[in-house]
N, C-alpha and C positions, 0 to 999 in steps of 0.2 A: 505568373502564378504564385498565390500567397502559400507558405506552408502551411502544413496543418497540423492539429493539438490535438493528442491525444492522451485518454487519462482514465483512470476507473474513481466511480463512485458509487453513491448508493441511491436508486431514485424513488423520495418518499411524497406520496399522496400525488404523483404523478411529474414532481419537480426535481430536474435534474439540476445540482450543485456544479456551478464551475470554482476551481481552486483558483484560490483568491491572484497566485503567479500569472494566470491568465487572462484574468479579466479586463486586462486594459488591452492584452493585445488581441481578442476577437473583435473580427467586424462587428458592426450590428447586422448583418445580415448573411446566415450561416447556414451549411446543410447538415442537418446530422442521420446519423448512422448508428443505429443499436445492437451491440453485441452481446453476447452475459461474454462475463470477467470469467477465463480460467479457476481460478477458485478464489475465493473472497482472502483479500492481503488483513484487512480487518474485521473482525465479528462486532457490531454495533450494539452496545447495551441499549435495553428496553427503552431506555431514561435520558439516553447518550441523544446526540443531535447530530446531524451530518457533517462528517470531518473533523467532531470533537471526541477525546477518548476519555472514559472514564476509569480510574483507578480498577474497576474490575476487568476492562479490557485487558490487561496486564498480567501474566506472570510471571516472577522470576523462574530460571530455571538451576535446579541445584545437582552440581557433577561431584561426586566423592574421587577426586584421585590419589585418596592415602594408595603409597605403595605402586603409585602408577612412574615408570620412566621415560621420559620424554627425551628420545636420539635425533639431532637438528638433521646429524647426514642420514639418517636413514626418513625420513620425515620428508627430506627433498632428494631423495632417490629418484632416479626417472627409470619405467620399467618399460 
């Protein structure tokens, strides 16, 4: 029994993308199985292509820790 690949994508005009890791090691001849994805890992811009991000897919995210104290043992406390 061959293992099997699993993977989320996004499927456009009814064409499902295999990541490119993969494609040499499927058969050519396969059974598939459709699920929806837990929640989407990425949001695809209007303009974006399948598996590529574009600059707006992104943003950074900004934390202010003026005045914040960061304790390593209490940090790894086990409760």
């Amino acid at each position: 029994m061959e293992q099997s690949i699993q993977f989320e994508t996004v499927i456009e005009s009814g064409v499902i993308r295999i990541p490119e890791q993969y494609i040499k090691a499927i058969p050519a001849a396969v059974k598939v199985t459709l699920a929806p994805a837990s929640e989407p890992r990425i949001k695809m811009g209007a303009k974006s292509k399948a598996g590529a991000l574009s600059p707006g897919d992104l943003s950074a995210l900004n934390i202010n820790t003026e005045g914040w104290r960061f304790n390593r043992e209490e940090a790894n406390e086990r409760h």
